[in-house]
mmCIF file of the N, C-alpha and C atoms, coordinates in Angstrom:
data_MODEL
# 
_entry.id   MODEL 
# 
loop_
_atom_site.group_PDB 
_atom_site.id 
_atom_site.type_symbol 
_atom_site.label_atom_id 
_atom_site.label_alt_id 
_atom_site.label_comp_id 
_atom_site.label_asym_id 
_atom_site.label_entity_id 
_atom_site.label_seq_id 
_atom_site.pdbx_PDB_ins_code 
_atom_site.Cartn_x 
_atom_site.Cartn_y 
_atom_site.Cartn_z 
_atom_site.occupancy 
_atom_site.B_iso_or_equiv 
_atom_site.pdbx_formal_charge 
_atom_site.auth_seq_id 
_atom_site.auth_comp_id 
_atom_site.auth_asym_id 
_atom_site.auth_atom_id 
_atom_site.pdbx_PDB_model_num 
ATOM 1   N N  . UNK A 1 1  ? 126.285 -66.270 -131.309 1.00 0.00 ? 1  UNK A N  1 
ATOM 2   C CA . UNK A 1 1  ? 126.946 -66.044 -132.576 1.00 0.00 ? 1  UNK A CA 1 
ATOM 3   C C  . UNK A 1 1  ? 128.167 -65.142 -132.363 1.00 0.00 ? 1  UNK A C  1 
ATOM 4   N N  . UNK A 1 2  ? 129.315 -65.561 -133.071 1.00 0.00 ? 2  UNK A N  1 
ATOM 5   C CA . UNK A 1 2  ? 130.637 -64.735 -132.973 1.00 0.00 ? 2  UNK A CA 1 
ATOM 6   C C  . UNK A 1 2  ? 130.425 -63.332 -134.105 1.00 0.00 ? 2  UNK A C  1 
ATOM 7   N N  . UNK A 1 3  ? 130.655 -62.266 -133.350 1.00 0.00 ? 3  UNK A N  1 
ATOM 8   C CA . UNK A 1 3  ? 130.865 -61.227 -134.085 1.00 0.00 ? 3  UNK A CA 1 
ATOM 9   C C  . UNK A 1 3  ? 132.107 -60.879 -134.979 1.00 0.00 ? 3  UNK A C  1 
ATOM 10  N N  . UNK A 1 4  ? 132.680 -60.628 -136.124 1.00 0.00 ? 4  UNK A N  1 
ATOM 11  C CA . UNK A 1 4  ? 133.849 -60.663 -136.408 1.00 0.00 ? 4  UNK A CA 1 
ATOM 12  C C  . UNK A 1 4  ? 134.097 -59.182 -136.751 1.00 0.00 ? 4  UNK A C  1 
ATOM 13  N N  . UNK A 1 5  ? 134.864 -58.666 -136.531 1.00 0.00 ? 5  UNK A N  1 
ATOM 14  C CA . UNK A 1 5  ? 135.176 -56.712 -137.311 1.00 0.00 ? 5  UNK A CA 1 
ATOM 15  C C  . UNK A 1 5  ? 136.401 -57.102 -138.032 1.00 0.00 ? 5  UNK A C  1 
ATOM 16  N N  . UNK A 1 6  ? 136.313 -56.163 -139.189 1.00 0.00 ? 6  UNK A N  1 
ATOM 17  C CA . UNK A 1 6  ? 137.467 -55.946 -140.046 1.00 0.00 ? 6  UNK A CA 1 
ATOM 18  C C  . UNK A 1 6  ? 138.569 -54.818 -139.208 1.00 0.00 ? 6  UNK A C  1 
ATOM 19  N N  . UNK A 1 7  ? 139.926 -55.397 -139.222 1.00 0.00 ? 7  UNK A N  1 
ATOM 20  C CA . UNK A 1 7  ? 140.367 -54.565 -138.621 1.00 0.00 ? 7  UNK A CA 1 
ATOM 21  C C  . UNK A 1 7  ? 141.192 -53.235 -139.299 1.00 0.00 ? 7  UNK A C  1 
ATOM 22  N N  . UNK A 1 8  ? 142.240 -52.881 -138.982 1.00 0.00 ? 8  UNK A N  1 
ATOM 23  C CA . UNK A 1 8  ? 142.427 -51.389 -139.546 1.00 0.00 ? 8  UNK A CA 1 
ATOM 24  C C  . UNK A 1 8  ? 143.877 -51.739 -140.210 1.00 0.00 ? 8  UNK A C  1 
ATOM 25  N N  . UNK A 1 9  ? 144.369 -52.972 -139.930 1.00 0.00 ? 9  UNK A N  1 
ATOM 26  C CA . UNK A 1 9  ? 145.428 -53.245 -140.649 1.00 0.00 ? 9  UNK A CA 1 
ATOM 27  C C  . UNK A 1 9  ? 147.310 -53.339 -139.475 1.00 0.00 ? 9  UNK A C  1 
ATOM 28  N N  . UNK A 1 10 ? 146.768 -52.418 -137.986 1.00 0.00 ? 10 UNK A N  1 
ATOM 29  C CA . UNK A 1 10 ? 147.671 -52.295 -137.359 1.00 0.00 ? 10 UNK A CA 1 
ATOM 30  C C  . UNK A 1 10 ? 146.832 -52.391 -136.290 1.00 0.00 ? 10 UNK A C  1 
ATOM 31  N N  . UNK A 1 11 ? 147.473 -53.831 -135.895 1.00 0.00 ? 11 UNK A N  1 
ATOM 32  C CA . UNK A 1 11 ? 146.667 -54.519 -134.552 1.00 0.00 ? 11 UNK A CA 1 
ATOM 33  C C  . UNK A 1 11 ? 147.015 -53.625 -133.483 1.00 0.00 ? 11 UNK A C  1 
ATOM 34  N N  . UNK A 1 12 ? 148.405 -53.028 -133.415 1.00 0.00 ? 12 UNK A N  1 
ATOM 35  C CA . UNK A 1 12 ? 148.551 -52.338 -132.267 1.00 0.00 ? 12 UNK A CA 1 
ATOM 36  C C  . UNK A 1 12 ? 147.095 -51.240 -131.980 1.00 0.00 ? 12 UNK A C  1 
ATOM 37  N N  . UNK A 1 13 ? 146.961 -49.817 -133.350 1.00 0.00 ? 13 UNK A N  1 
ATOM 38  C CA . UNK A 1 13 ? 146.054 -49.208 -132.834 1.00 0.00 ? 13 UNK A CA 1 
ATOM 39  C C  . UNK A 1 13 ? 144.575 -49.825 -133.021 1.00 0.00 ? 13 UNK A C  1 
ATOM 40  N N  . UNK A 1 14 ? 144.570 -51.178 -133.191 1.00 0.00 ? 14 UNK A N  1 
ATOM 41  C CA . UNK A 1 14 ? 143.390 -51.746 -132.789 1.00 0.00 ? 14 UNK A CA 1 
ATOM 42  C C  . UNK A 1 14 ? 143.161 -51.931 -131.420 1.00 0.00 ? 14 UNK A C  1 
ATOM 43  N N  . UNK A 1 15 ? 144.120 -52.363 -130.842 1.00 0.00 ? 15 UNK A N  1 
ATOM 44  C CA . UNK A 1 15 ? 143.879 -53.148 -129.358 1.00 0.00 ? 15 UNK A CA 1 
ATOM 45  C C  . UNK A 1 15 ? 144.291 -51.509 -128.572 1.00 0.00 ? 15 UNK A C  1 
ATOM 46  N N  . UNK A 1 16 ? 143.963 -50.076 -129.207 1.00 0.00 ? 16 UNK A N  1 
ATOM 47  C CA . UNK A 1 16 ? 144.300 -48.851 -128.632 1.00 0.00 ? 16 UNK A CA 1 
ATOM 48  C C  . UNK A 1 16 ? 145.693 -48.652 -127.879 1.00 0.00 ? 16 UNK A C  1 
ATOM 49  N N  . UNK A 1 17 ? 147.252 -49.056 -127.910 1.00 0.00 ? 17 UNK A N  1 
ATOM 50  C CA . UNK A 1 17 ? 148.120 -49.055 -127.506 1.00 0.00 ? 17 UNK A CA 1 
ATOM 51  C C  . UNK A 1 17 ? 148.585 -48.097 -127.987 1.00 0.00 ? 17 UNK A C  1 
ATOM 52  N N  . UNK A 1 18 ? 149.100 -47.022 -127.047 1.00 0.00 ? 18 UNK A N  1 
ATOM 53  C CA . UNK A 1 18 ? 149.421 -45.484 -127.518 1.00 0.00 ? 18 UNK A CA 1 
ATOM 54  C C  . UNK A 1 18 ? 149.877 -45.004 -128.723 1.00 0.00 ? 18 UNK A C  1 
ATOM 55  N N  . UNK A 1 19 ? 151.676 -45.922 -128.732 1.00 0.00 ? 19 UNK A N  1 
ATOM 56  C CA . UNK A 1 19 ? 152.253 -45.719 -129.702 1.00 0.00 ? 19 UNK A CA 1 
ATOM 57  C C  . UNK A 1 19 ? 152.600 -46.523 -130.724 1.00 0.00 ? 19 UNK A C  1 
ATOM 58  N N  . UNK A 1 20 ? 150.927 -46.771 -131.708 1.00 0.00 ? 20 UNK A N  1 
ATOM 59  C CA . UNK A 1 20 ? 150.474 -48.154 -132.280 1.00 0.00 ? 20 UNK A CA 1 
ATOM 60  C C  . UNK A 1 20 ? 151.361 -47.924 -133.648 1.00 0.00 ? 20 UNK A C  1 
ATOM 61  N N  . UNK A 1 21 ? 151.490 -46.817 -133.890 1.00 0.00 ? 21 UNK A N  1 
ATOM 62  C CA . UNK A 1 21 ? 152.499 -46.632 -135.186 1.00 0.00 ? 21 UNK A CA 1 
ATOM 63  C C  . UNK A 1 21 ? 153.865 -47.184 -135.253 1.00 0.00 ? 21 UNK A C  1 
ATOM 64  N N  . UNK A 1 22 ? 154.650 -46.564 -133.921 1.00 0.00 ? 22 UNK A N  1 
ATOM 65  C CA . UNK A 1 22 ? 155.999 -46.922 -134.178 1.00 0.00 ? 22 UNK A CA 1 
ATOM 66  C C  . UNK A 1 22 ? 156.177 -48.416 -133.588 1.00 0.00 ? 22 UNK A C  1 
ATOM 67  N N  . UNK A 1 23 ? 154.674 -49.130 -132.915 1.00 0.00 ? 23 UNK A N  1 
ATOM 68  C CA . UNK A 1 23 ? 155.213 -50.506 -132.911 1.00 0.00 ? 23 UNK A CA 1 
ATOM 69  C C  . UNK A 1 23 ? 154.932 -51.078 -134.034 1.00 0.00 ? 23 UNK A C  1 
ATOM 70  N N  . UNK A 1 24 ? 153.694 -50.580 -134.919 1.00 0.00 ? 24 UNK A N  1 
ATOM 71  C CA . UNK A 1 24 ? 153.544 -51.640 -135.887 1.00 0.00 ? 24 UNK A CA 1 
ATOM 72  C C  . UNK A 1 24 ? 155.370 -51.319 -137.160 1.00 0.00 ? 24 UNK A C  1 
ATOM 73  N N  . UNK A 1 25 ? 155.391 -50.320 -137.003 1.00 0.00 ? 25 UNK A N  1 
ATOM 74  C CA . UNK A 1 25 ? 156.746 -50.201 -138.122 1.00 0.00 ? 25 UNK A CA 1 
ATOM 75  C C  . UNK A 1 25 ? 157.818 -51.039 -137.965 1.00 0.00 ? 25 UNK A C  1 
ATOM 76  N N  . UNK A 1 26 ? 158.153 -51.179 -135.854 1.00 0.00 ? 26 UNK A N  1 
ATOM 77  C CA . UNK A 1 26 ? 159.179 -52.180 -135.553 1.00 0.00 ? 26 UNK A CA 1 
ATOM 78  C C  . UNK A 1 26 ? 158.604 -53.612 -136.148 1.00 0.00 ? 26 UNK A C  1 
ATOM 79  N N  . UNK A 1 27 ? 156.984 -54.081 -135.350 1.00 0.00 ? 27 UNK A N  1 
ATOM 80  C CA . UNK A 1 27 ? 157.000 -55.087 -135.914 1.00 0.00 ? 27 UNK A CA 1 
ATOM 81  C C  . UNK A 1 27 ? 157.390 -55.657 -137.792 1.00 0.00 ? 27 UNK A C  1 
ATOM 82  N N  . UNK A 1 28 ? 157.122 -54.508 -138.107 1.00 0.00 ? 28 UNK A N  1 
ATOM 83  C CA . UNK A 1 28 ? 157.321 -54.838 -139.562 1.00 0.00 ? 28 UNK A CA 1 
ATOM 84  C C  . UNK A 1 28 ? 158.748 -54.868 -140.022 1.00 0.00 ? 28 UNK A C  1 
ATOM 85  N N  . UNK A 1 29 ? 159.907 -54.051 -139.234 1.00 0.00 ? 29 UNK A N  1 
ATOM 86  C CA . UNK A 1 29 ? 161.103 -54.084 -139.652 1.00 0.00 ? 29 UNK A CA 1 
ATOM 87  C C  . UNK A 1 29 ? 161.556 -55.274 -138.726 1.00 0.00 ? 29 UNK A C  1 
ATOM 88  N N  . UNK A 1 30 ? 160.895 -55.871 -137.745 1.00 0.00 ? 30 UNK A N  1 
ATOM 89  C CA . UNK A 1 30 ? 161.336 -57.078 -137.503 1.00 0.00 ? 30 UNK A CA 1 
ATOM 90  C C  . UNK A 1 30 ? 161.099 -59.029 -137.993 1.00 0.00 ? 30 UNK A C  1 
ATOM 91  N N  . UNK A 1 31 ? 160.197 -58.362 -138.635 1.00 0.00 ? 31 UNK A N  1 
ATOM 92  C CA . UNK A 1 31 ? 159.509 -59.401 -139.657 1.00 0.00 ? 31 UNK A CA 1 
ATOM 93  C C  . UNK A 1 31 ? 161.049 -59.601 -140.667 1.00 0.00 ? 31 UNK A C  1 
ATOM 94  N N  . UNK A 1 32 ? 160.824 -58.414 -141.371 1.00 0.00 ? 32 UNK A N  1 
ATOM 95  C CA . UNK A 1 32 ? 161.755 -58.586 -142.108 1.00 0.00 ? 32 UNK A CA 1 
ATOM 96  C C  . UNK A 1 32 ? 163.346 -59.000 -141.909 1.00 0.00 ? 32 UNK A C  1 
ATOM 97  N N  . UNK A 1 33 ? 163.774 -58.364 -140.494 1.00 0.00 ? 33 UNK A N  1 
ATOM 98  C CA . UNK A 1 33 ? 165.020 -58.963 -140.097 1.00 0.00 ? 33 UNK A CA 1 
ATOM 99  C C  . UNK A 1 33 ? 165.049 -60.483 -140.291 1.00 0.00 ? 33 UNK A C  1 
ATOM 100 N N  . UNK A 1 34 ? 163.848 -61.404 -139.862 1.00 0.00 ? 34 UNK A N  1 
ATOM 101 C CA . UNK A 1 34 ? 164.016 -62.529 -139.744 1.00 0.00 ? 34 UNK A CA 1 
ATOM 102 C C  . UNK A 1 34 ? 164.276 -63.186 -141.178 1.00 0.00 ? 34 UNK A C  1 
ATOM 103 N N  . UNK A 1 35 ? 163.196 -62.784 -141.935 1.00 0.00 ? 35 UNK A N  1 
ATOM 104 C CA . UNK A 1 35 ? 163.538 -63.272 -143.003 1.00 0.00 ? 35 UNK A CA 1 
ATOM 105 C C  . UNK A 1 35 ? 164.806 -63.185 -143.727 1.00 0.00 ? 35 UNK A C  1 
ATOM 106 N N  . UNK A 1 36 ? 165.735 -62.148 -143.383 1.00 0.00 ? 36 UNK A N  1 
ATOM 107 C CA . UNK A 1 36 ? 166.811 -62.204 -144.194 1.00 0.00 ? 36 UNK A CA 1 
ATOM 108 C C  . UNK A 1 36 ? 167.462 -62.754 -143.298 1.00 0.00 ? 36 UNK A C  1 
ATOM 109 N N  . UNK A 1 37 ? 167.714 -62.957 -142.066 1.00 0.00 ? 37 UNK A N  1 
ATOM 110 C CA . UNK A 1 37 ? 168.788 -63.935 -141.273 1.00 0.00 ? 37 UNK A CA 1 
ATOM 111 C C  . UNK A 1 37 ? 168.335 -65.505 -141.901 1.00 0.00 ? 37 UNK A C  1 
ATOM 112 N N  . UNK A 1 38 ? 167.258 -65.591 -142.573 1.00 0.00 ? 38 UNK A N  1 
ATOM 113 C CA . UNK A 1 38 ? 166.819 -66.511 -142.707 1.00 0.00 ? 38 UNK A CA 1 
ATOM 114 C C  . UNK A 1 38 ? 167.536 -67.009 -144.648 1.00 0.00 ? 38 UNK A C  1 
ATOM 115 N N  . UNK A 1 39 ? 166.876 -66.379 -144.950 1.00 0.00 ? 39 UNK A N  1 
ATOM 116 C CA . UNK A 1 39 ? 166.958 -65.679 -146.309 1.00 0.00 ? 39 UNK A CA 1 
ATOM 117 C C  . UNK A 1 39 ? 168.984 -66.380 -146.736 1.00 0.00 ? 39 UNK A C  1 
ATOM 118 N N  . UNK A 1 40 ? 169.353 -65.712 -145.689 1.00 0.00 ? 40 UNK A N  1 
ATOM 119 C CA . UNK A 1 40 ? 170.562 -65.379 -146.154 1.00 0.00 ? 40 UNK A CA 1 
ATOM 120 C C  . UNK A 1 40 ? 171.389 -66.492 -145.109 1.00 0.00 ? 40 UNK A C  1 
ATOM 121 N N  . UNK A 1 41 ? 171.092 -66.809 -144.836 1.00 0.00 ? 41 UNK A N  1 
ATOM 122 C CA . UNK A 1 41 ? 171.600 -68.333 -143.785 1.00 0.00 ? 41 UNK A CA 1 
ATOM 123 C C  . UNK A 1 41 ? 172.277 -68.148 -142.594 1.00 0.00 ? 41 UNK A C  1 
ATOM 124 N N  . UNK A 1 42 ? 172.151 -66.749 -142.101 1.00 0.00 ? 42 UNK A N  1 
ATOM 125 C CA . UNK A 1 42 ? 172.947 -65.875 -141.139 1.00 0.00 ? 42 UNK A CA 1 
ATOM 126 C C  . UNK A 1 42 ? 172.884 -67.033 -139.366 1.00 0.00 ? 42 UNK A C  1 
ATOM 127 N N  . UNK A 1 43 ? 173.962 -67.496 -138.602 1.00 0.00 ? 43 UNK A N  1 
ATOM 128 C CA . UNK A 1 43 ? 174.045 -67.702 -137.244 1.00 0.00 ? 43 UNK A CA 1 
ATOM 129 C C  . UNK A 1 43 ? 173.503 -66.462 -136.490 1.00 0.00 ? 43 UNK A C  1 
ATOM 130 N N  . UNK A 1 44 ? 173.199 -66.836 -135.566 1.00 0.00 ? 44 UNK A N  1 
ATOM 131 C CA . UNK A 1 44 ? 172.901 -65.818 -134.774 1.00 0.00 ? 44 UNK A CA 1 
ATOM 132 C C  . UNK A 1 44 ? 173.800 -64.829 -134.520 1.00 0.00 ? 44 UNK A C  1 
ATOM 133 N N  . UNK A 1 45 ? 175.186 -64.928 -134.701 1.00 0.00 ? 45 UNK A N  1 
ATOM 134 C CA . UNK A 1 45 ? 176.567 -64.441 -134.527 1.00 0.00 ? 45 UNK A CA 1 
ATOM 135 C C  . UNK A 1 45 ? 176.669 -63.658 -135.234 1.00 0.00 ? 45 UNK A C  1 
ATOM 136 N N  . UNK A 1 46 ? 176.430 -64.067 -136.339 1.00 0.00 ? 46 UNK A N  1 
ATOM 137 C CA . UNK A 1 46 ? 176.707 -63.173 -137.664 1.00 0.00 ? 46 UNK A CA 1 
ATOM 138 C C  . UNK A 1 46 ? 175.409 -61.648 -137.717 1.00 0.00 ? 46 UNK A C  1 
ATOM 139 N N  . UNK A 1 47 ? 174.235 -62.563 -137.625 1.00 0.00 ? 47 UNK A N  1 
ATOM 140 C CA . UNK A 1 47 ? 172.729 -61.250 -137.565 1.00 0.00 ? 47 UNK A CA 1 
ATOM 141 C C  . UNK A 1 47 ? 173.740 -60.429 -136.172 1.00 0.00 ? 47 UNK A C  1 
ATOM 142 N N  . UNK A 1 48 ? 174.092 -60.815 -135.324 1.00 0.00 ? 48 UNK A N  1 
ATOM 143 C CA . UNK A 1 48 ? 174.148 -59.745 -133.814 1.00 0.00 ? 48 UNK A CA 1 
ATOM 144 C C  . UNK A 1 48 ? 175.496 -59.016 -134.461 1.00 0.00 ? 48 UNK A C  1 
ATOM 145 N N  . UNK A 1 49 ? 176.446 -59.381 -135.308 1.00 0.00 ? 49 UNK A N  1 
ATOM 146 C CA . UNK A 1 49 ? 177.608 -58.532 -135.345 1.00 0.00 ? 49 UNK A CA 1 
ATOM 147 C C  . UNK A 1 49 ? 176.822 -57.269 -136.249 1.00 0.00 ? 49 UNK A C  1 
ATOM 148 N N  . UNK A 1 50 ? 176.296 -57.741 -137.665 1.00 0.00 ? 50 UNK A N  1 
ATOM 149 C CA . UNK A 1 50 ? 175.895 -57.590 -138.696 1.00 0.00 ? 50 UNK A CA 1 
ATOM 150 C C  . UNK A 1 50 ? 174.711 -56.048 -138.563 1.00 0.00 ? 50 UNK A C  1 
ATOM 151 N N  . UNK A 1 51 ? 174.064 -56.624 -137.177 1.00 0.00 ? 51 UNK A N  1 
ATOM 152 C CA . UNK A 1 51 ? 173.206 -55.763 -136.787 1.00 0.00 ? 51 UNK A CA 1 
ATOM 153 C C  . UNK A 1 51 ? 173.409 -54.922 -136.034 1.00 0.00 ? 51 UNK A C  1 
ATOM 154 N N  . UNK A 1 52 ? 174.651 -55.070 -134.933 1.00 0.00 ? 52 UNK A N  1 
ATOM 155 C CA . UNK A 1 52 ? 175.208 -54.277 -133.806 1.00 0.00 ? 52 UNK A CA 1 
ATOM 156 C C  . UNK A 1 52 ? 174.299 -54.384 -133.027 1.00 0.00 ? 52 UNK A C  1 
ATOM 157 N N  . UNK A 1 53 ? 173.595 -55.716 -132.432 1.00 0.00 ? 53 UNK A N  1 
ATOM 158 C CA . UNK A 1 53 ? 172.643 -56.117 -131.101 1.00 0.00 ? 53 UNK A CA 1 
ATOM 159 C C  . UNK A 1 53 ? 173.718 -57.082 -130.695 1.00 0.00 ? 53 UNK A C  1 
ATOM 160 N N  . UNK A 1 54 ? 173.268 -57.184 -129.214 1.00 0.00 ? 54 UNK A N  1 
ATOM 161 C CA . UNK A 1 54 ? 173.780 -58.558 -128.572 1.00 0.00 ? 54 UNK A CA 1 
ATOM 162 C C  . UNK A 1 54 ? 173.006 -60.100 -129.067 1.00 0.00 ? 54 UNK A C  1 
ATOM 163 N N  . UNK A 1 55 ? 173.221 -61.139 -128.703 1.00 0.00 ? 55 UNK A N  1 
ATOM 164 C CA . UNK A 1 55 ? 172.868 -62.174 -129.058 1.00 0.00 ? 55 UNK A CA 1 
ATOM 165 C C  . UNK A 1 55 ? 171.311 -62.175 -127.838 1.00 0.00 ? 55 UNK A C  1 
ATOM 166 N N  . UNK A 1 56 ? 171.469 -61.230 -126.946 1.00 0.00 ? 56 UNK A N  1 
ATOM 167 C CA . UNK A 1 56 ? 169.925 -61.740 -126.072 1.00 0.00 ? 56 UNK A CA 1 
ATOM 168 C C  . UNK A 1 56 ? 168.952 -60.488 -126.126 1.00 0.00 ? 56 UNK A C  1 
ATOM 169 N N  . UNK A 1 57 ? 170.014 -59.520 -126.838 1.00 0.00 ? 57 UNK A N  1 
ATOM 170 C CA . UNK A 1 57 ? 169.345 -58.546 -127.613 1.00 0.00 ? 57 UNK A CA 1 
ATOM 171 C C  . UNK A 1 57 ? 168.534 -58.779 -128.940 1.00 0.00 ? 57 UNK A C  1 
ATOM 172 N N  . UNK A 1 58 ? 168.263 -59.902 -129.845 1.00 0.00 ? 58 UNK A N  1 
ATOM 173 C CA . UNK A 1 58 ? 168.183 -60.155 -130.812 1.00 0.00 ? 58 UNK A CA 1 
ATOM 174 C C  . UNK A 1 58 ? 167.383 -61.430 -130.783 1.00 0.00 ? 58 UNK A C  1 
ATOM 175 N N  . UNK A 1 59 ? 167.541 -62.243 -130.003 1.00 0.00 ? 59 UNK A N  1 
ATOM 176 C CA . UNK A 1 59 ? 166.628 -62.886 -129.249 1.00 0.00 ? 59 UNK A CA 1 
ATOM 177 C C  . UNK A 1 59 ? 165.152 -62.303 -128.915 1.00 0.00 ? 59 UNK A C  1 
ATOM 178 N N  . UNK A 1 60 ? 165.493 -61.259 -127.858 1.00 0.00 ? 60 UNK A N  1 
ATOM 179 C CA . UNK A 1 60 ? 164.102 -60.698 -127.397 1.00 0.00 ? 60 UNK A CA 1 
ATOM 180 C C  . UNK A 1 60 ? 163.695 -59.813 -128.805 1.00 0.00 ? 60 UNK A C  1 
ATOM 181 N N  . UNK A 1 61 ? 164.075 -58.809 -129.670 1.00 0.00 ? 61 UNK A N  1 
ATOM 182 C CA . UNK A 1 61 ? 163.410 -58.632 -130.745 1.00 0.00 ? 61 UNK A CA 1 
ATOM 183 C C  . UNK A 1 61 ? 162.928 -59.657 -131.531 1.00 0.00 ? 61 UNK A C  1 
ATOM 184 N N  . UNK A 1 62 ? 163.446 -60.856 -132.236 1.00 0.00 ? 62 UNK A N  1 
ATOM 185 C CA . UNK A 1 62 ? 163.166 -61.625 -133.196 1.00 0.00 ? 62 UNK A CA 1 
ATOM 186 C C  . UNK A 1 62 ? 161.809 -62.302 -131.855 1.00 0.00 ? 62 UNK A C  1 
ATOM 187 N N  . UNK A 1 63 ? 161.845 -62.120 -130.501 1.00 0.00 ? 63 UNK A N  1 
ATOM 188 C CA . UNK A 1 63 ? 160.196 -62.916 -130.106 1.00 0.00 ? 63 UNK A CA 1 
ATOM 189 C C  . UNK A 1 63 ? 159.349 -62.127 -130.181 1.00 0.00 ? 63 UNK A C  1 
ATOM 190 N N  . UNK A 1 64 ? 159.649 -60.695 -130.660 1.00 0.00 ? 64 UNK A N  1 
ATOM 191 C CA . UNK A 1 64 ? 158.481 -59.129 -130.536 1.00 0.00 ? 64 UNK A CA 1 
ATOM 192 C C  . UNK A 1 64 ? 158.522 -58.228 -129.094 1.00 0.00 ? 64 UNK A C  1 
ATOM 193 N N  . UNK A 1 65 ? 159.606 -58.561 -128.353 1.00 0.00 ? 65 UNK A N  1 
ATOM 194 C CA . UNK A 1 65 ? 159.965 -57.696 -127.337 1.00 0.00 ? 65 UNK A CA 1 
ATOM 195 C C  . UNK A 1 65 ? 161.167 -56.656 -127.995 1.00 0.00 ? 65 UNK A C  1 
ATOM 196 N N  . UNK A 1 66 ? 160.253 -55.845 -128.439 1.00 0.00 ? 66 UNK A N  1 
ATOM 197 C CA . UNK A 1 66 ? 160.868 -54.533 -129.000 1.00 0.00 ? 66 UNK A CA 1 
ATOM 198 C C  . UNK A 1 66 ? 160.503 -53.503 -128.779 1.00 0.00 ? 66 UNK A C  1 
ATOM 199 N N  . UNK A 1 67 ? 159.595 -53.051 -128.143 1.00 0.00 ? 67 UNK A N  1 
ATOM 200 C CA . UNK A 1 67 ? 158.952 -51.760 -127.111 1.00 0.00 ? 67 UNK A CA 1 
ATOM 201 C C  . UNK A 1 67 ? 159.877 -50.745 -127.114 1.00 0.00 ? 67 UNK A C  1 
ATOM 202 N N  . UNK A 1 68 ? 161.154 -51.662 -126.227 1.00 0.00 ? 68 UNK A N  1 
ATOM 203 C CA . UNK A 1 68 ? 161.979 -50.391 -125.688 1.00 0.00 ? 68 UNK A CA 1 
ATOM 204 C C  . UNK A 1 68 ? 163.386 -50.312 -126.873 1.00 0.00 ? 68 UNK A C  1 
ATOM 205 N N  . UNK A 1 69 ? 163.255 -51.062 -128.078 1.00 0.00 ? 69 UNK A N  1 
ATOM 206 C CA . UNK A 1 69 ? 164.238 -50.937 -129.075 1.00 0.00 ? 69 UNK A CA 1 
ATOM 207 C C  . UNK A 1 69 ? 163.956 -49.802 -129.685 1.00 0.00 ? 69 UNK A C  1 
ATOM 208 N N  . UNK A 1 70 ? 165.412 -49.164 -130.035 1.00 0.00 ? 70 UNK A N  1 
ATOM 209 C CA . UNK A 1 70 ? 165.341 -47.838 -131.052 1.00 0.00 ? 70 UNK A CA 1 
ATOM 210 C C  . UNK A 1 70 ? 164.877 -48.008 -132.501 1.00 0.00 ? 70 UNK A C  1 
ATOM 211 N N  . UNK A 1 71 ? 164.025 -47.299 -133.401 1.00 0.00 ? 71 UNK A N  1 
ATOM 212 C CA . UNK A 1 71 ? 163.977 -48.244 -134.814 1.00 0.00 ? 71 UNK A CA 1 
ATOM 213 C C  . UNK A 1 71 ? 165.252 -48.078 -135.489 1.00 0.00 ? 71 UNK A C  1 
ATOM 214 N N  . UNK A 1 72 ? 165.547 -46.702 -135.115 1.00 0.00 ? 72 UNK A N  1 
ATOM 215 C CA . UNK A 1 72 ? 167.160 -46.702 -136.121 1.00 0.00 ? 72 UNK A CA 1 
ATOM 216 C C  . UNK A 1 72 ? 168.050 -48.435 -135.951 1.00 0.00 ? 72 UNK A C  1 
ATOM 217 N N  . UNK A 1 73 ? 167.680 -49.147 -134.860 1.00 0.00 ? 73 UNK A N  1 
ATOM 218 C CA . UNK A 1 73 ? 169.085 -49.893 -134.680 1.00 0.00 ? 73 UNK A CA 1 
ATOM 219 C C  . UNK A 1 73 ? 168.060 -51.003 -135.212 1.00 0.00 ? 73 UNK A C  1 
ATOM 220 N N  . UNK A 1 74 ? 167.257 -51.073 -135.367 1.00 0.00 ? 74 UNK A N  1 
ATOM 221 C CA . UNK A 1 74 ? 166.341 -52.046 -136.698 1.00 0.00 ? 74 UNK A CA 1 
ATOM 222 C C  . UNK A 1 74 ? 166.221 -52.151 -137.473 1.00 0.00 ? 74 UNK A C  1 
ATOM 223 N N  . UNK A 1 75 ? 167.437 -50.805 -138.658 1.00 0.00 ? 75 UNK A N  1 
ATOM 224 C CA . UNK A 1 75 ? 166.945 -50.481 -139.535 1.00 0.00 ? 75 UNK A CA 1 
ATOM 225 C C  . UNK A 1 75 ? 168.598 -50.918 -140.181 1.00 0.00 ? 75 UNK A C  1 
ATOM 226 N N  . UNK A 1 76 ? 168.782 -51.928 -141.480 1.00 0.00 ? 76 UNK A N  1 
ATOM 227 C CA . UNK A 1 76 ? 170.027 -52.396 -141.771 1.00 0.00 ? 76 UNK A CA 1 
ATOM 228 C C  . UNK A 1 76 ? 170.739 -51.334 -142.564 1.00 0.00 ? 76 UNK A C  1 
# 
């Protein structure tokens, strides 16, 4: 039989990853980036000027490689 647990709401300090706070906040301010590049019909050109990332900078955030991103530069 599969056991299931309710979790705590931030998978990071579920799966015990140090700094489970400031990833779950990126993940969440990167959620939202997408949706408004989305939202708002933005090229990739436009989100990287718009945002002040590079285009492979913005790339690796929008796949969740944001570890080593600052939140300030996540934050519009």
């Amino acid at each position: 039989m599969i056991e299931i647990e309710k979790g705590s709401g931030n998978i990071y300090a579920d799966l015990g990853i140090p700094d489970a706070e400031q990833m779950w906040v990126k993940a969440q301010l990167v959620t939202k980036i997408g949706e408004l590049i989305k939202e708002r019909s933005w090229t990739r050109q436009e989100a990287t000027k718009i945002l002040g990332m590079t285009q492979p900078e913005l790339s690796k955030v929008l796949r969740g490689q944001f570890r080593g991103v600052n939140k300030a530069k996540l934050l519009l």
